[in-house]
N, C-alpha and C positions, 0 to 999 in steps of 0.2 A: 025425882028419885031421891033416896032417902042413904043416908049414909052406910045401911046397912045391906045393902043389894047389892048383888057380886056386882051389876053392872058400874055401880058408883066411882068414879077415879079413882079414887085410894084405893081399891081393890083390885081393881085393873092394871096399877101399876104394881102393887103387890105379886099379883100372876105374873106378871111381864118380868119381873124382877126373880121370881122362883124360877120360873121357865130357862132363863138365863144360865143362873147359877146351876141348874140342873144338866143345860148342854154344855157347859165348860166342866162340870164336874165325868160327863160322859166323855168328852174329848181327852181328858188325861188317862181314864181308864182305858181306852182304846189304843190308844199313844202307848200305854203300859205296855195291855196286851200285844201289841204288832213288835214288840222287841225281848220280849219274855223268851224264853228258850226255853224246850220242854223236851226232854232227853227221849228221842225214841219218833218224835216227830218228823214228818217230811223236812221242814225246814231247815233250813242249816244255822249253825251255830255264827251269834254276831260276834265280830271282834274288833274288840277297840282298837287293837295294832297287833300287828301282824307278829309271829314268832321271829324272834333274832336268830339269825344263824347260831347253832348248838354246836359240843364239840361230847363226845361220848368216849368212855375209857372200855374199850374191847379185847381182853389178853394180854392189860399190862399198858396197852398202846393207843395213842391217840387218835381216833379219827374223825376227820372234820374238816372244815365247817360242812356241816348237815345243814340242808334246805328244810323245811316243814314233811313236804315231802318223801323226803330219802328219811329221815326221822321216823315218819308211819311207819316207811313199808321194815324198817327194821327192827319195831315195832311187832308187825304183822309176822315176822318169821323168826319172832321171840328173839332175835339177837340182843336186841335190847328190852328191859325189864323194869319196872318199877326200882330195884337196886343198884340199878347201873350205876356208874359214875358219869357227872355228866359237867359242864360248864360252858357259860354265855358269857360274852361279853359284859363288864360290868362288875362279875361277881371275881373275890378274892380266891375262891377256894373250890376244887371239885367236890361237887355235894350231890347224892342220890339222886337219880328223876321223883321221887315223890318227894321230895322238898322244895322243885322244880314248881310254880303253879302253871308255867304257860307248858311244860312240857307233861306234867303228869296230866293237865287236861288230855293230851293226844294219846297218852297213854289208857288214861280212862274211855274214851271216846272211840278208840281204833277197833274194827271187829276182830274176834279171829281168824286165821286163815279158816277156807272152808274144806270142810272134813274130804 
């Protein structure tokens, strides 16, 4: 065999070698895919850490701590708003839910109630 035939070594480690770098370069793509979130999808949303209990300003008054949870559902029956007033653990100052990133996501995310 001659140097220049795919069966020749150099060539065969060559394939061996593309083949390689072609299923490592498939295995990060996949990896990507299997953690992508695609809004609208069956799947649920991954979270790196869980929401901190919240505290929300309602007529003046404070009420809290809000679970994730209790946070949707008043959410869901619009008591709370994009406007609200809100604060977590951490922060100096009450600041709106859309300045919120862990909270306006739930706010973006929550359906409406159904009609």
């Amino acid at each position: 065999m001659n140097n220049d035939s795919f069966f020749s070594i150099d060539r065969l480690v060559e394939f061996g070698l593309g083949m390689s770098m072609a299923q490592q370069m498939m295995n990060v793509m996949n990896e990507s895919m299997k953690n992508m979130y695609v809004p609208g999808s069956i799947q649920t949303m991954p979270s790196s850490r869980p929401v901190a209990t919240c505290y929300v300003a309602i007529d003046g008054k404070s009420v809290g701590p809000l679970s994730e949870s209790e946070f949707s559902q008043m959410v869901m029956n619009k008591t709370v708003t994009k406007d609200t007033l809100a604060w977590m653990p951490g922060m100096q100052t009450w600041q709106p839910v859309e300045r919120i990133p862990d909270l306006l996501k739930i706010v973006a995310l929550t359906p409406p109630p159904l009609p």
